[in-house]
C-alpha positions as CSV (number, residue, x, y, z in Angstrom):
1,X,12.2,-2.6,4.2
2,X,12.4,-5.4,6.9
3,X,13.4,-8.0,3.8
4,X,15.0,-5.2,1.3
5,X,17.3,-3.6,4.6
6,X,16.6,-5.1,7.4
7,X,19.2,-3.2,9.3
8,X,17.2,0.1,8.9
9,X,14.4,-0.9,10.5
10,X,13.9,-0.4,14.5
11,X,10.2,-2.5,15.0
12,X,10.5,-0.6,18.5
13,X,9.6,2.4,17.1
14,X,6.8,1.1,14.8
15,X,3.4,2.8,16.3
16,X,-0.2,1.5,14.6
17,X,-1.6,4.6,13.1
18,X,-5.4,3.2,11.9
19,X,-8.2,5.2,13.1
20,X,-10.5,2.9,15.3
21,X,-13.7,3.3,13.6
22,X,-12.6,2.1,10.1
23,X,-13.6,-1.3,11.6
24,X,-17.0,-0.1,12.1
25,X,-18.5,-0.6,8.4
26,X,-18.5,-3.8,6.6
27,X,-18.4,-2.4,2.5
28,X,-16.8,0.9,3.6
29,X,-13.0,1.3,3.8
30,X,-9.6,0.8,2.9
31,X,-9.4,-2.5,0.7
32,X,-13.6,-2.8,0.5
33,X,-15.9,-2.2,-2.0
34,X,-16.6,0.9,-1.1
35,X,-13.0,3.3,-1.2
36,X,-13.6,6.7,-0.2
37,X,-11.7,9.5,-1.1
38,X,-9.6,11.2,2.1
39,X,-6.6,13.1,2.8
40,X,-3.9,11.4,5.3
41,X,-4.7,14.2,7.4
42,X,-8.1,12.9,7.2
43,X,-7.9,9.8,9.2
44,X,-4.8,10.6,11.5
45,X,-3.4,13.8,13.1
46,X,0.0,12.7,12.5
47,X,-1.2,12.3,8.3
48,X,0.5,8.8,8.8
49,X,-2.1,6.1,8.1
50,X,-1.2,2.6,8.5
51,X,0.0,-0.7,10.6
52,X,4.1,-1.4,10.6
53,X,3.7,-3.2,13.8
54,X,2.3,-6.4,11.5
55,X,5.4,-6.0,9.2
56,X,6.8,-9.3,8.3
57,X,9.8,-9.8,6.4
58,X,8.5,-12.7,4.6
59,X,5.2,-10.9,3.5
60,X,7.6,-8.1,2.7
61,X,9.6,-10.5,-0.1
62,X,6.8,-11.7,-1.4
63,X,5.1,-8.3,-2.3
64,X,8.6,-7.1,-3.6
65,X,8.8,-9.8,-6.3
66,X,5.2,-9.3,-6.7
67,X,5.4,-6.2,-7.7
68,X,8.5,-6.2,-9.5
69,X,7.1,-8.8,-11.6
70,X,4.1,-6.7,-12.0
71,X,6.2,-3.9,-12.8
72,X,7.8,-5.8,-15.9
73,X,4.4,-6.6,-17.3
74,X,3.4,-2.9,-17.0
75,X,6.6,-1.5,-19.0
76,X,6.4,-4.5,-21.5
77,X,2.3,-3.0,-22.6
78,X,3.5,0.9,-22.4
79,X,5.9,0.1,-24.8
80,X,3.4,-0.6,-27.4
81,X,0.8,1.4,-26.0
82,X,-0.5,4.1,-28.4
83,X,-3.9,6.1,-28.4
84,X,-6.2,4.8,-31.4
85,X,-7.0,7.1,-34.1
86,X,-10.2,9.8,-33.1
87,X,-13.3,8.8,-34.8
């Protein structure tokens, strides 16, 4: 949002929301080998999980075209996607 609106965001309200102990195990956690399942709910009271305060405008361009660029090469295989034949 910082690069898409920038005008929407108020950083003064942004509040880190990443339970302490996730920092704790070195294979297990968000982005690590080892995912584990959770609910929101889970991790934080609030069921908000996550870090705005490090919200960059610049990061947040990047990911955009990233991922719209991703996007267009997910679309582009669906549209000839089709299940084989059962055997």
């Amino acid at each position: 949002m910082l690069y898409l609106r920038p005008a929407l965001v108020d950083m003064d309200k942004a509040v880190r929301s990443v339970p302490s102990w996730v920092h704790d195990y070195r294979y297990v956690g968000f982005g690590k080998p080892a995912e584990f399942a959770w609910l929101s709910s889970d991790l934080m009271p609030t069921g908000v999980i996550g870090d705005p305060t490090l919200a960059d405008a610049g990061l947040g361009k990047e990911k955009f075209h990233a991922s719209v660029a991703g996007l267009g090469d997910v679309l582009e295989e669906l549209m000839g996607f089709h299940f084989p034949a059962a055997t």
